[in-house]
C-alpha positions as CSV (number, residue, x, y, z in Angstrom):
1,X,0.0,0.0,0.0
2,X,2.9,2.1,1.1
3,X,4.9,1.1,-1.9
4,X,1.7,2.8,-4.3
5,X,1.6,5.8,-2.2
6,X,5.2,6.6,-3.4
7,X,5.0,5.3,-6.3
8,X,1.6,7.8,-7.2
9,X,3.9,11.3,-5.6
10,X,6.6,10.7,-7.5
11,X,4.2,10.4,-10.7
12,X,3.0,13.4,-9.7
13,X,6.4,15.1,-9.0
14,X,7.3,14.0,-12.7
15,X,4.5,15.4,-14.2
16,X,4.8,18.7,-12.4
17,X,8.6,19.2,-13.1
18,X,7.9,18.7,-16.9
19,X,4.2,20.4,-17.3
20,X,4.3,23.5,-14.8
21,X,7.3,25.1,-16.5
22,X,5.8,24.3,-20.1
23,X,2.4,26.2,-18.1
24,X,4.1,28.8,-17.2
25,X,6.1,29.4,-20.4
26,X,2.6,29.7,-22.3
27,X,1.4,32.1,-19.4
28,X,4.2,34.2,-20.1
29,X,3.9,34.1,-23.8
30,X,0.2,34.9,-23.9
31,X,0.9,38.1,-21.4
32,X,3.7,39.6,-23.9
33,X,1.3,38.8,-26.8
34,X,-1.4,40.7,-25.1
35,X,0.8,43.3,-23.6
36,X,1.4,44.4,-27.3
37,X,-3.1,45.6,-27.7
38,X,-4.5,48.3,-25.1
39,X,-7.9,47.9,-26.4
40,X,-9.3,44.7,-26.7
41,X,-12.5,45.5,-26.5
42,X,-15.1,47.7,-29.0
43,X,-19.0,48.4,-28.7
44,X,-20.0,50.3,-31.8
45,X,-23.1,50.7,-29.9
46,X,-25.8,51.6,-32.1
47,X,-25.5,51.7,-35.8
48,X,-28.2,52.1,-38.8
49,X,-28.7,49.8,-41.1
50,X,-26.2,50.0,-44.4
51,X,-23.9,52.4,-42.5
52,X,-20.1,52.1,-42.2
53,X,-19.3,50.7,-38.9
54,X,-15.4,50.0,-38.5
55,X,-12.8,50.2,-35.9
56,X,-9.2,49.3,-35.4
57,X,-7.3,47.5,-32.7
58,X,-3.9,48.8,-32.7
59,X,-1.2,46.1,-32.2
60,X,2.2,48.1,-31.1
61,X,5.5,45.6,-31.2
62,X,8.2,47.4,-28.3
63,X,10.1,44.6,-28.4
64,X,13.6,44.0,-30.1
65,X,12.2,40.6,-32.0
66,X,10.1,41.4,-35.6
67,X,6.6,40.1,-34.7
68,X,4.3,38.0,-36.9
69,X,0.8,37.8,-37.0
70,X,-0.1,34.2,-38.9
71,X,-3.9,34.8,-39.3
72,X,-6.9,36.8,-37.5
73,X,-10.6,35.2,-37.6
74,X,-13.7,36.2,-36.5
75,X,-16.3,34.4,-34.9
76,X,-19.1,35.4,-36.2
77,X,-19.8,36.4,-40.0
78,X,-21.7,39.6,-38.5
79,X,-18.0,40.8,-38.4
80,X,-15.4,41.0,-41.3
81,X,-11.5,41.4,-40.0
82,X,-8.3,41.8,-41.6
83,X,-4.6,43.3,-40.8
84,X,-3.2,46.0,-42.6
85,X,0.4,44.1,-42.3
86,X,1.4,41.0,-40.6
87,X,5.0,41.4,-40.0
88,X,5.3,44.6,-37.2
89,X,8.9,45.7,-36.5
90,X,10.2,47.1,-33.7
91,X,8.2,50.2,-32.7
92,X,5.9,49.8,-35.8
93,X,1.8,49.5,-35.2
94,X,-0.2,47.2,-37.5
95,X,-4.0,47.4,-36.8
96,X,-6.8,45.0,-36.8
97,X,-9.9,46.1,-38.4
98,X,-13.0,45.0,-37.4
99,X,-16.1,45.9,-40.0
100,X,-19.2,45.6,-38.6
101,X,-21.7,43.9,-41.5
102,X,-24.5,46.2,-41.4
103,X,-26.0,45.3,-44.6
104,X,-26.5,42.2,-44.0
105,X,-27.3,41.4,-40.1
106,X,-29.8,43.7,-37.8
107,X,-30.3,43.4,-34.1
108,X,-27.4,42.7,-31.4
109,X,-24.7,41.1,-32.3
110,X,-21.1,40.5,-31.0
111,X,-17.8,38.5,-32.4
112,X,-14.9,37.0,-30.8
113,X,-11.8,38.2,-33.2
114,X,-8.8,36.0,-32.8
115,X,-5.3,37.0,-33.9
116,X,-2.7,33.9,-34.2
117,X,0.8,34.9,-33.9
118,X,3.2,32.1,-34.8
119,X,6.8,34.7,-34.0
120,X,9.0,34.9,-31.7
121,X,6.7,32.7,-30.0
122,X,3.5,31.3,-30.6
123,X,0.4,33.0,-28.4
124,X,-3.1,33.7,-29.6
125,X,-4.6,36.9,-28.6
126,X,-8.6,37.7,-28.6
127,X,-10.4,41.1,-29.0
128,X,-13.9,41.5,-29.1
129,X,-16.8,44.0,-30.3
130,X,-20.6,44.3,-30.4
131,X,-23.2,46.4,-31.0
132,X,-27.0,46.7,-32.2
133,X,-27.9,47.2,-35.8
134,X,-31.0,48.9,-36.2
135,X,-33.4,48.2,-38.8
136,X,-35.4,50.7,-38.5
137,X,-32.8,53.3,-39.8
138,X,-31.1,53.5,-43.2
139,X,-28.4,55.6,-44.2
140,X,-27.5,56.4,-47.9
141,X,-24.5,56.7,-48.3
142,X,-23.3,54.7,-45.6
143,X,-20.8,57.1,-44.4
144,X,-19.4,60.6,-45.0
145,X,-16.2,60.2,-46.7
146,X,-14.4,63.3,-47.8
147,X,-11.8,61.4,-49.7
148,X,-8.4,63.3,-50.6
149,X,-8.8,67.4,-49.4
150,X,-6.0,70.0,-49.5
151,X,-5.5,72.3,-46.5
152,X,-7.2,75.6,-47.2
153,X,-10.7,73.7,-48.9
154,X,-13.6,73.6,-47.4
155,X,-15.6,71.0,-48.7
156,X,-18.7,69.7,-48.3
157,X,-20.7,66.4,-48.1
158,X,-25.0,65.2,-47.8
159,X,-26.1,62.4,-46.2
160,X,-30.0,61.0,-46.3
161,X,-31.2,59.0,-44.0
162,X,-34.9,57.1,-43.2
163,X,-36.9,56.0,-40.2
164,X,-39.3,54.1,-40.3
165,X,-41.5,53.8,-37.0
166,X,-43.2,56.4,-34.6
167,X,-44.9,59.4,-36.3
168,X,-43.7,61.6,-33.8
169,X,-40.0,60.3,-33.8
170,X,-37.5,63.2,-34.5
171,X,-33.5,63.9,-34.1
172,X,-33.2,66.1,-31.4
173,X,-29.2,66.9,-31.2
174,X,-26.0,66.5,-33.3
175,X,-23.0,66.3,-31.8
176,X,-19.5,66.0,-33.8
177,X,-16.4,64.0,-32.0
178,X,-13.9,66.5,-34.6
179,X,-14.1,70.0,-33.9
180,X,-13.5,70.8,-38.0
181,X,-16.4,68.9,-38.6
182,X,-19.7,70.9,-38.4
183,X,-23.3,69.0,-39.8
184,X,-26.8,71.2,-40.7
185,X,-30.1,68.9,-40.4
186,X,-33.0,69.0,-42.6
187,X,-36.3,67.2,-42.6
188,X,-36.9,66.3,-45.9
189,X,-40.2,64.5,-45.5
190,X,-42.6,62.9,-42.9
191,X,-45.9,60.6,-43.7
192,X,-47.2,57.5,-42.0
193,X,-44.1,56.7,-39.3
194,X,-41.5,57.7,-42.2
195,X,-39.4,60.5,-41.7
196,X,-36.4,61.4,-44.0
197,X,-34.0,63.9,-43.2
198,X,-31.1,65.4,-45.1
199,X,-27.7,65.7,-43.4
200,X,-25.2,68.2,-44.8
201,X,-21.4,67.7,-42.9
202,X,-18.8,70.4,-43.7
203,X,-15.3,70.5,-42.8
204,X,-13.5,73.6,-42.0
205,X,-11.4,75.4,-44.5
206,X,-8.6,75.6,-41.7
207,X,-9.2,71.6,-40.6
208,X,-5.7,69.9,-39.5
209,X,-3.5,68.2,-41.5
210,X,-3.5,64.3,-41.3
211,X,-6.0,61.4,-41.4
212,X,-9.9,62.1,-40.1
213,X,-11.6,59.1,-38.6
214,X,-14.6,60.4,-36.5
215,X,-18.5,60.3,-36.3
216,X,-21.3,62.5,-36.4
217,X,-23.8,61.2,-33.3
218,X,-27.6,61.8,-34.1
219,X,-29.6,61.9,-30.7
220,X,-33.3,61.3,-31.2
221,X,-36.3,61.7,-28.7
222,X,-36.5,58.0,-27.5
223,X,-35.6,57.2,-24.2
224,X,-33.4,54.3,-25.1
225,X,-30.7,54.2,-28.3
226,X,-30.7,57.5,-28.3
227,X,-27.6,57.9,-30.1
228,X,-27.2,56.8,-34.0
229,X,-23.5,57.7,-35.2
230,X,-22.3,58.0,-38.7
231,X,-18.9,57.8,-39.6
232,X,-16.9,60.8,-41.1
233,X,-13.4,59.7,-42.7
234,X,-11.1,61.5,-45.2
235,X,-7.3,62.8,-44.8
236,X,-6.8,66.4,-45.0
237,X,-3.3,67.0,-47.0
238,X,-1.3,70.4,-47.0
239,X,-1.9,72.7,-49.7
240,X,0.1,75.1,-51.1
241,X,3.4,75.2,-49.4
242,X,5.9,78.4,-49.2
243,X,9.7,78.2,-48.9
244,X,10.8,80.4,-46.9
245,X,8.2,80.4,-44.3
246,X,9.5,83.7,-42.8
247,X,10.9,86.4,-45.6
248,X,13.7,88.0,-43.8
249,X,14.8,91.1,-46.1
250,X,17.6,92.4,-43.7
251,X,19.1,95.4,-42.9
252,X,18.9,97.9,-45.6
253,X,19.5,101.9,-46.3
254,X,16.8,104.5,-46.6
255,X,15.6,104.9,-50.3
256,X,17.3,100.6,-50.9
257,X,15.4,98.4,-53.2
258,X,15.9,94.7,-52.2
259,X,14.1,92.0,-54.6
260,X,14.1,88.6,-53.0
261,X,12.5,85.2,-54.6
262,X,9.8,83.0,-52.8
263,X,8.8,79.3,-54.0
264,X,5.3,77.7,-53.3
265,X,4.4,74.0,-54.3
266,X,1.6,71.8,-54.3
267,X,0.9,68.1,-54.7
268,X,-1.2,69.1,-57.4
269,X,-1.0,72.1,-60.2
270,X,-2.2,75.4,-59.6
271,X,-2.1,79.2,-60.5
272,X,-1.5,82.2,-58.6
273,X,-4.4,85.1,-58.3
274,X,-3.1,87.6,-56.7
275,X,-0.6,88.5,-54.1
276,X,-0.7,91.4,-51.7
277,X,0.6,92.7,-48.6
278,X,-0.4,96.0,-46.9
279,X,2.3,97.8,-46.7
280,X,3.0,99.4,-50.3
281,X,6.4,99.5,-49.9
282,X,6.6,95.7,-51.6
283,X,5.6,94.8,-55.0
284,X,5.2,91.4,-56.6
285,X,6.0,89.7,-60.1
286,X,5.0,86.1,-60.3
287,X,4.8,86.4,-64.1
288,X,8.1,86.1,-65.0
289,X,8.8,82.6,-64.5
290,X,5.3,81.9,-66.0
291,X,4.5,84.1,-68.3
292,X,1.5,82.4,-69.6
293,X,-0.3,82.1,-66.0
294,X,-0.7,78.3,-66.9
295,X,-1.1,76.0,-63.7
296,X,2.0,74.2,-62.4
297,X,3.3,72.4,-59.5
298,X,5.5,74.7,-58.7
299,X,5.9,78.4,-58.6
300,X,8.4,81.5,-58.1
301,X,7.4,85.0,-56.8
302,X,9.8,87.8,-57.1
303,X,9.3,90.1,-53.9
304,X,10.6,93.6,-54.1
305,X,11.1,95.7,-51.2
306,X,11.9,99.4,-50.9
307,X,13.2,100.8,-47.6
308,X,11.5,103.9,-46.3
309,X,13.1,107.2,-45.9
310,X,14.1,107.4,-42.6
311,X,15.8,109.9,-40.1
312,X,15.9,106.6,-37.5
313,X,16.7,103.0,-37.3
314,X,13.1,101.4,-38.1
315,X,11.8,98.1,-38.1
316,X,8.9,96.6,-40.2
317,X,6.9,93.5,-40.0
318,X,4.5,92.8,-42.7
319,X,2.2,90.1,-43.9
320,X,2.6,89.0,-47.4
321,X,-0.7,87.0,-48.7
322,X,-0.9,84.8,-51.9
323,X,-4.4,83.7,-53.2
324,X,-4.5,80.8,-55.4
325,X,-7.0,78.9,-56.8
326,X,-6.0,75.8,-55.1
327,X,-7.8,76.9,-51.6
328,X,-9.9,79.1,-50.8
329,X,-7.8,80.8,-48.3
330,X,-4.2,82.6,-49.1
331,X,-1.0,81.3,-47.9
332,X,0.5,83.4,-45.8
333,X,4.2,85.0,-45.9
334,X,5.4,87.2,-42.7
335,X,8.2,89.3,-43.6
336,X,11.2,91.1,-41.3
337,X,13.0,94.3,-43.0
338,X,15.1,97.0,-41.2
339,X,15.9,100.2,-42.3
340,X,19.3,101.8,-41.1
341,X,19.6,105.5,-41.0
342,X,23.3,105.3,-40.7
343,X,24.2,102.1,-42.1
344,X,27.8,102.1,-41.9
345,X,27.7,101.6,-38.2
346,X,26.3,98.3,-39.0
347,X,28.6,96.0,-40.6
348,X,26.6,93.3,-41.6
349,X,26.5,92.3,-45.5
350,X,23.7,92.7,-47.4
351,X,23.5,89.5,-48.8
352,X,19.8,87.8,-48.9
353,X,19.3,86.0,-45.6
354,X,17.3,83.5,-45.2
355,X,14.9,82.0,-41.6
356,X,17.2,79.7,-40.1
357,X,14.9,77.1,-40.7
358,X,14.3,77.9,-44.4
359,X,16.9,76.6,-46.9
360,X,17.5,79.4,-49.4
361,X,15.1,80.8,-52.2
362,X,18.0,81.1,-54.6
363,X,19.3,77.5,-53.6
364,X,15.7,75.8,-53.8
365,X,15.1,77.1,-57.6
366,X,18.8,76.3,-58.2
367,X,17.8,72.5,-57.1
368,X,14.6,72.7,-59.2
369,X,16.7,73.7,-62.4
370,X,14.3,76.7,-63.2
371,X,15.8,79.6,-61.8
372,X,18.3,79.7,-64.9
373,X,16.0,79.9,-67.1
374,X,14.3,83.2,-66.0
375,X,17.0,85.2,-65.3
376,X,18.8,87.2,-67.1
């Protein structure tokens, strides 16, 4: 009996030295795996029926070792999901989408997504998300998508939307989660429990460079699901760009005319309208380099300057302004100039000077090859 006893412990002794280790190894694997997601978890809450409904898990690797994700799954077809990349170096994010199938699934529903990643080490990692399609609510277009905008547009967008149900039923609020996004409501229609409403979303001329993922929330007068959101996406890119960004004209003599040379570029071609400034003391020639006005990526504007008469050191800061018809509002140039009433007690040359963050107007053209050909 004795001799079993024993016999059973040291089984059990075996089977711990081998399997506890081999436990705790997979503990440790799935924690770094996991480690590497903040959120795990999404509720898209309520969403019509046909509209966009996405979100993205971000997966950040900080370790030294490249990380691979093998496949990612879903469990329910109510959800699609993919990854934008599956190898993540270090310090690079990949990200998970999850796309909530509102076009073909209504009601509350919820998926497990499972992402399987086979190096350094093998773990699995699960995320999850839910929410509650409504079917009583249809958007058309399913989103708000202001594709590709230049900084300086301001662009609009409509939106119409139906709901069928109570005859009294009505959107009460809108609330925007991007402060350059602004929407305008309109009731189109309302007969027999159908009401139809037209939503008009604007973004702002002045709107922030970069990517915009956000929503506009409709809150109706129901005292449950109160909240319908819509998706607004698009990626604002700078517009017209201006090299140097401050025009330093430097220290000239009462009477001196100075002439120095901007550049502006775009991603796309433009022309120049007009340029003013409101001190009269500059004048402008953007002709020269383009004397047929014809739109081009790139552009040069001659800047001429003359200093004041002046009994006294003076210094002037002005504004320069350039209207295009790439944006609707004008790139703007600040500008430094000092006039010296004795300038021999002031031995600095009078060569152009550049912002000490600008790279020279003369030495950009020269790059671009096109100053040459303009001047005499």
């Amino acid at each position: 009996m004795m001799s079993c006893i024993f016999a059973r412990r040291a089984y059990l002794a075996v089977i711990c030295t081998f399997i506890f280790p081999v436990c705790l190894t997979n503990l440790f694997a799935q924690k770094w795996a996991e480690d590497m997601i903040k959120i795990k978890d999404y509720d898209f809450g309520n969403v019509s029926r046909n509209a966009k409904a996405e979100y993205e898990f971000e997966v950040y690797n900080p370790y030294l070792e490249d990380i691979h994700i093998r496949s990612v799954s879903a469990s329910c077809s109510c959800t699609t999901v993919s990854v934008d990349k599956s190898t993540i170096k270090t310090y690079e994010t990949a990200k998970v989408k999850a796309h909530f199938n509102t076009d073909r699934f209504v009601g509350n529903r919820s998926a497990t997504l499972t992402a399987v990643i086979d190096k350094p080490f093998y773990a699995t990692v699960q995320l999850h998300v839910k929410g509650n399609i409504r079917s009583d609510i249809s958007f058309q277009p399913g989103e708000v998508n202001f594709g590709s905008v230049s900084r300086g547009q301001a662009v609009e967008k409509q939106v119409e939307f139906t709901y069928q149900g109570r005859s009294n039923w009505q959107v009460t609020e809108l609330k925007s989660t991007n402060q350059d996004v602004s929407a305008e409501l309109t009731e189109i229609s309302r007969n027999y429990g159908q009401v139809r409403y037209r939503l008009k979303v604007k973004l702002a001329s002045d709107a922030s460079v970069g990517y915009i993922n956000d929503r506009i929330i409709l809150v109706a007068n129901e005292s449950y699901n109160r909240e319908i959101p819509i998706m607004v996406q698009g990626i604002v890119k700078q517009g017209v760009t201006v090299n140097p960004s401050k025009l330093i004209v430097g220290n000239l003599e009462p009477g001196q005319v100075v002439t120095k040379k901007i550049v502006l570029r775009a991603d796309s071609p433009f022309a120049i309208k007009k340029v003013t400034c409101p001190n009269d003391q500059y004048s402008f020639d953007f002709q020269k380099t383009n004397p047929s006005m014809q739109s081009t990526n790139i552009h040069i504007v001659s800047v001429s300057y003359k200093a004041p008469e002046s009994i006294a050191d003076e210094q002037f800061t002005d504004r320069i302004s350039i209207f295009t018809d790439a944006q609707q509002t004008p790139v703007e140039l600040q500008t430094y100039a000092k006039v010296l009433a004795d300038i021999h007690q002031n031995n600095e040359p009078q060569s152009e000077i550049a912002a000490p963050s600008d790279k020279s107007q003369d030495a950009i053209a020269d790059d671009l090859g096109i100053l040459s050909r303009f001047d005499p």
